[in-house]
C-alpha positions as CSV (number, residue, x, y, z in Angstrom):
1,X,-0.2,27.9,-5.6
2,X,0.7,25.0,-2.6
3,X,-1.5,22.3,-2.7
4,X,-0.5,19.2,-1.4
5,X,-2.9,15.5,-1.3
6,X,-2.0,12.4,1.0
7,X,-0.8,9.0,-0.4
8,X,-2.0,6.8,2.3
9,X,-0.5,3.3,3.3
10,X,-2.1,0.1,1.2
11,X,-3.3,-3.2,3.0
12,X,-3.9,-6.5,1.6
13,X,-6.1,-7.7,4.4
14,X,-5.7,-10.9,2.0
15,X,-3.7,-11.7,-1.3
16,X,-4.1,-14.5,-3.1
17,X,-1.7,-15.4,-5.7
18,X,-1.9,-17.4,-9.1
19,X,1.0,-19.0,-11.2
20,X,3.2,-17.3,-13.2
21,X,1.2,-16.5,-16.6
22,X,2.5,-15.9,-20.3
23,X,2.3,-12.6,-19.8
24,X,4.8,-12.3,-17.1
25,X,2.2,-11.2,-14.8
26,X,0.6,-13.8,-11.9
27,X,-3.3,-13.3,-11.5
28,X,-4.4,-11.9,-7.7
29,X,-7.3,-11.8,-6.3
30,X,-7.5,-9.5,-2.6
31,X,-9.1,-7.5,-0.5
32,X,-7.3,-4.1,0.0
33,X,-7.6,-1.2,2.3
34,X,-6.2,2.1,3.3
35,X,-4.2,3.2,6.9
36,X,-4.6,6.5,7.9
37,X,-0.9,6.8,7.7
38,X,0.8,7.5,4.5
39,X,3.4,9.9,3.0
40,X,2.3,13.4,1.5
41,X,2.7,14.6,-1.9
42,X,2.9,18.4,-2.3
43,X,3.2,21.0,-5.2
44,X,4.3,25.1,-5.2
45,X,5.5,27.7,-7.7
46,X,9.0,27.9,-8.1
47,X,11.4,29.3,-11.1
48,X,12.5,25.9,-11.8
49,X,11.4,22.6,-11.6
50,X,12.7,20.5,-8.2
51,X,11.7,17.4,-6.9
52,X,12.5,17.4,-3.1
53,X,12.2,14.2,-1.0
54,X,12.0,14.0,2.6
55,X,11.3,12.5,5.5
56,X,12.2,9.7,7.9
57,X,12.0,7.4,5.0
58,X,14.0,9.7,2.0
59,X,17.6,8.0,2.2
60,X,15.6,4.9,0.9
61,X,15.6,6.4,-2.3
62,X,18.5,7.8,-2.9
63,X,20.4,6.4,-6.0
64,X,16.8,5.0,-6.8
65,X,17.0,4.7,-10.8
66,X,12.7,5.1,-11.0
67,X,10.7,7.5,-9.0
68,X,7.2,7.5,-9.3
69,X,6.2,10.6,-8.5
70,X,8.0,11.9,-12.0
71,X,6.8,9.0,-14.3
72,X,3.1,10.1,-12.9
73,X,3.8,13.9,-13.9
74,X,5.5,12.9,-17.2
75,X,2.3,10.8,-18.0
76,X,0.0,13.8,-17.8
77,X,2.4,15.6,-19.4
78,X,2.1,13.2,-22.3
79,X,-2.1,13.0,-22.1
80,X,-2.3,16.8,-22.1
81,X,0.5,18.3,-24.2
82,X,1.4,20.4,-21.2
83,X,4.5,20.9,-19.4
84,X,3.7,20.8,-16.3
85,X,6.3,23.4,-14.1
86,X,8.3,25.2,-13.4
87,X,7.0,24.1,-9.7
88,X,8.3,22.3,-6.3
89,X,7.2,19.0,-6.0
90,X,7.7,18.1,-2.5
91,X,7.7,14.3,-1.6
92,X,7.5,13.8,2.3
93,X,8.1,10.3,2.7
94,X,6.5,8.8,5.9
95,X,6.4,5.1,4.6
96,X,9.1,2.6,4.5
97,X,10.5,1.9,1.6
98,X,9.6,-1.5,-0.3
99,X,7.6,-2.9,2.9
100,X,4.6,-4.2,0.8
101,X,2.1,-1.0,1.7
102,X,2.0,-0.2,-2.0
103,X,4.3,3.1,-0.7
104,X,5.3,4.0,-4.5
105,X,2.6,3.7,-6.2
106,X,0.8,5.5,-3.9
107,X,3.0,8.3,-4.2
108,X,2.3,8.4,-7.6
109,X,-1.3,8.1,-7.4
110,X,-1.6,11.2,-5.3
111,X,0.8,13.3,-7.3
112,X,-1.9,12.6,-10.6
113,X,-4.7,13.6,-8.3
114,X,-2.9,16.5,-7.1
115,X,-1.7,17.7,-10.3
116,X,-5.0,17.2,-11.9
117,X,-6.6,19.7,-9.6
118,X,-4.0,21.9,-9.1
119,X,-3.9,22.5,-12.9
120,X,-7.0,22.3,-13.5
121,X,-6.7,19.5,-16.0
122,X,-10.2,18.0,-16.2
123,X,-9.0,14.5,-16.3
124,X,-11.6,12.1,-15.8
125,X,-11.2,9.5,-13.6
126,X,-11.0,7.2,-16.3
127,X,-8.2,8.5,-17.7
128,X,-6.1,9.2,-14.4
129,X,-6.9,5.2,-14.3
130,X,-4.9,4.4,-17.0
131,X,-2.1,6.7,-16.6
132,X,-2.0,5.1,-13.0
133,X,-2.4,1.1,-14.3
134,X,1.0,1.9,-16.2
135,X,2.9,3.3,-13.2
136,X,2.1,0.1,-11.5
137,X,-0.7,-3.0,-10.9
138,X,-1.8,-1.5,-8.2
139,X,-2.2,2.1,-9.6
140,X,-6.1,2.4,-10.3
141,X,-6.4,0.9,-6.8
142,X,-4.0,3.6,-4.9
143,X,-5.6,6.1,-7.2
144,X,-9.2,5.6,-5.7
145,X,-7.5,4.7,-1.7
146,X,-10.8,3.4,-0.9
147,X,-11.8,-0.3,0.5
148,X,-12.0,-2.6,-2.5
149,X,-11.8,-6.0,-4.0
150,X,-8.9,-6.5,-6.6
151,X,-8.2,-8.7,-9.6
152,X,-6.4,-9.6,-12.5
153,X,-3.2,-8.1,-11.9
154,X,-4.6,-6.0,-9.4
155,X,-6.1,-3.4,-11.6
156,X,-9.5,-5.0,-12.2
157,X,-11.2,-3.3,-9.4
158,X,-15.5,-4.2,-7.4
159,X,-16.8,-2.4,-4.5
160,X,-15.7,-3.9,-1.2
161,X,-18.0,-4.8,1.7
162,X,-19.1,-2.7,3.8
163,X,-16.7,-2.4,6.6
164,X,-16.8,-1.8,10.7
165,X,-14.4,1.3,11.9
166,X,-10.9,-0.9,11.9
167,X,-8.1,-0.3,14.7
168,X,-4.8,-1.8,13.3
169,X,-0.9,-1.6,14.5
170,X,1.3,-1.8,11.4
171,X,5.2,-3.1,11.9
172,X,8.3,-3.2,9.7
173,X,11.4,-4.6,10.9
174,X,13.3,-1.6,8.7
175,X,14.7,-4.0,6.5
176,X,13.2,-4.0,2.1
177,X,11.8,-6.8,1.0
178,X,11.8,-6.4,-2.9
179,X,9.2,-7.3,-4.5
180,X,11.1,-8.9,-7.6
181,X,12.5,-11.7,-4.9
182,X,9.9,-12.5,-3.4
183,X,8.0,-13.5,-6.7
184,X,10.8,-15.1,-7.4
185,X,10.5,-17.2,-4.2
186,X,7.2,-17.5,-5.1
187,X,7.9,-19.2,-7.9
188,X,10.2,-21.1,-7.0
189,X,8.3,-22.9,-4.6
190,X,6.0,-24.4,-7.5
191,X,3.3,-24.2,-4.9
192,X,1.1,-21.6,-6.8
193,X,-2.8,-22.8,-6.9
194,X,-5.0,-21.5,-9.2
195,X,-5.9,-17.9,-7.8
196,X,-9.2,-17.7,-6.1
197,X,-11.8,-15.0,-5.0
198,X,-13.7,-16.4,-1.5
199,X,-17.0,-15.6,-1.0
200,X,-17.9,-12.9,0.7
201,X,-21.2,-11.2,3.0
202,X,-22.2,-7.5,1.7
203,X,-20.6,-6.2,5.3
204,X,-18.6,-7.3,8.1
205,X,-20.7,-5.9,11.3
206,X,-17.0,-6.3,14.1
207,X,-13.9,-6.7,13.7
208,X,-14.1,-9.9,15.0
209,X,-16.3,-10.4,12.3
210,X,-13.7,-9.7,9.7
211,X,-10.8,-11.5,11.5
212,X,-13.2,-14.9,12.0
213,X,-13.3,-14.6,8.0
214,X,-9.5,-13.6,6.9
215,X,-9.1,-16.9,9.0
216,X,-10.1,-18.7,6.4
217,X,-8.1,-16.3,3.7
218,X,-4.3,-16.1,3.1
219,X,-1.6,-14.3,1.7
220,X,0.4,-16.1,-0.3
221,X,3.4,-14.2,-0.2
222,X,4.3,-14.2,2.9
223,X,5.9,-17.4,3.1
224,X,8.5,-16.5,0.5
225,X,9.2,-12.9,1.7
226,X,9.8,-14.1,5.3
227,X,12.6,-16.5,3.0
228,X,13.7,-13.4,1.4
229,X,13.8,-11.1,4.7
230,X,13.8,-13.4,8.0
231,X,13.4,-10.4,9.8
232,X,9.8,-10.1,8.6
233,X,9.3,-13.4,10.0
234,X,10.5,-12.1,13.2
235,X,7.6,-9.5,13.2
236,X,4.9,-11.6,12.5
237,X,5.8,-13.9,15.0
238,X,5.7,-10.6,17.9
239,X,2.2,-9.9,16.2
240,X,1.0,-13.3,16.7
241,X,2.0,-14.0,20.1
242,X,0.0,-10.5,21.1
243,X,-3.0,-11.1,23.5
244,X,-4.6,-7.8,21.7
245,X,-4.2,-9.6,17.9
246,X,-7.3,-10.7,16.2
247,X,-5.4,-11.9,13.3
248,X,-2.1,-10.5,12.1
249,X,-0.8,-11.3,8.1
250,X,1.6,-9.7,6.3
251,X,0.7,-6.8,3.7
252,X,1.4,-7.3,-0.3
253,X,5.1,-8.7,-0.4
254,X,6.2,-7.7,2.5
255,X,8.0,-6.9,5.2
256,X,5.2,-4.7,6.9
257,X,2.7,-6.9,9.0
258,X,-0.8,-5.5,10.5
259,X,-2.5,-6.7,13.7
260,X,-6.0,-6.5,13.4
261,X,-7.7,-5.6,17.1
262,X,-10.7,-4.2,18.5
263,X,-10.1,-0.7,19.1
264,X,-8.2,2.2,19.4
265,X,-6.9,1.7,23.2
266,X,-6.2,-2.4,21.6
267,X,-4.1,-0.5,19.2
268,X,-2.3,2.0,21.4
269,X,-1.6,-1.0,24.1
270,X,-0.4,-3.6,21.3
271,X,2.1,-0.7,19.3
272,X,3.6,0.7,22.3
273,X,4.7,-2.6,23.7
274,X,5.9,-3.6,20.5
275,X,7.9,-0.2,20.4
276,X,9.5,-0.3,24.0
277,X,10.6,-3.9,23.0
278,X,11.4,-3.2,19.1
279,X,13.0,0.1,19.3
280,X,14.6,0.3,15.8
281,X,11.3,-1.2,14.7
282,X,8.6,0.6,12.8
283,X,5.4,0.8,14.7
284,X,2.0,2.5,14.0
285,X,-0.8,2.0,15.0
286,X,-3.7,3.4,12.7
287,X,-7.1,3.0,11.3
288,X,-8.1,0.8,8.0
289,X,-10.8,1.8,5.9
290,X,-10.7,5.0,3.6
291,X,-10.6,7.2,1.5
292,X,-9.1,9.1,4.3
293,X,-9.2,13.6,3.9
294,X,-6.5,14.6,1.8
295,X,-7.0,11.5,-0.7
């Protein structure tokens, strides 16, 4: 048995933010997508059961007192009665870690999809939902890594419009931006507004399409993660100034940015100046859309 299933990098092409409710959650409304860059997830026999992580991105997590990838194979453990093992779970982790692409979580999602069909569970998509909602808001999204309008706390999910082939170049300055601080920011701004879903066409036909509408769209975290981590500021401001950018936001809470652009030789052009400039910087450039093979 070695199977393996790819937990590709979230977008919020926008993210809309409510205030702080009673339940400790703030209401979002956004449009998400999926890069066709992400970490892998993959699981073999083995006498014992080991979680390996590697990658470019492992050292990360070390001392990390939560890993995802367990919690989602403890939660089908607990739905099916089953231990799940002895096996190798191998984690190759291509993402940055807390950089606002939903890297976690969709590590987690992958490893229920994975396990699921290299078990042989039968889980019904409904059911890997809910395991998923409690590893994270964004779980049922990252589960279905397809284009799609989110709400609630991000788990209330509607079919996105239909979207053009998207050329992107995501950046992280390789500095975290933890969540937790930048809703704290957030909050402490006292500028929340009442969260709000813009209206939308049933498909974007361009790019520029799309850009000329995220114009009008926001995300209203950035402001308090570039507070938070300066050196996300720094980024956006290098995606801005580009003559190849369409629009550039930041993703989620930070500190990965995307530049929107018009195609793939746009996207080459854009990430390999930023990379000659930015050497210790992250730099990708990608395609948005999904579900991508491996999902």
């Amino acid at each position: 048995m070695s199977q393996s299933a790819f937990a590709p990098a979230k977008i919020n092409l926008f993210l809309h933010v409510g205030p702080l409710e009673a339940s400790g959650y703030h209401p979002v409304a956004s449009l998400a997508v999926f890069a066709d860059v992400g970490d892998r997830v993959s699981v073999s026999a083995a006498e014992a059961f080991e979680l390996v992580v590697d990658g470019p991105f492992a050292p990360g997590l070390a001392g990390a007192g939560r890993n995802l990838v367990l919690d989602a194979i403890r939660g089908l453990e607990a739905e099916t009665g089953l231990p799940l093992g002895p096996v190798r779970v191998l984690l190759e982790k291509a993402l940055p870690v807390a950089a606002g692409v939903g890297g976690g979580t969709a590590d987690a999602a992958a490893t229920l999809r994975l396990f699921n069909t290299a078990f042989d569970l039968g889980l019904s998509l409904e059911t890997l939902e809910r395991i998923a909602a409690g590893l994270g808001s964004d779980g049922p999204l990252c589960l279905q890594s397809a284009p799609a309008i989110a709400e609630g706390r991000g788990e209330r999910l509607s079919p996105a419009p239909d979207l053009p082939d998207l050329h992107a170049v995501l950046v992280n300055p390789r500095e975290p931006c933890a969540t937790g601080a930048v809703y704290a920011a957030f909050d402490a701004a006292g500028s929340a507004r009442p969260v709000d879903l813009p209206p939308m066409p049933d498909a974007f036909e361009s790019a520029a399409e799309l850009a000329a509408f995220l114009a009008l769209t926001r995300n209203d975290l950035e402001r308090p993660a570039v507070l938070v981590q300066p050196a996300a500021g720094a980024v956006l401001a290098r995606l801005h100034a580009a003559p190849q950018t369409l629009i550039a936001r930041m993703s989620g809470s930070g500190a990965t940015s995307f530049a929107l652009v018009e195609g793939e030789m746009e996207a080459e052009s854009l990430s390999a100046d930023i990379a000659r400039e930015n050497p210790a910087w992250w730099v990708k450039p990608c395609r948005l859309g999904g579900p991508w093979p491996g999902c």
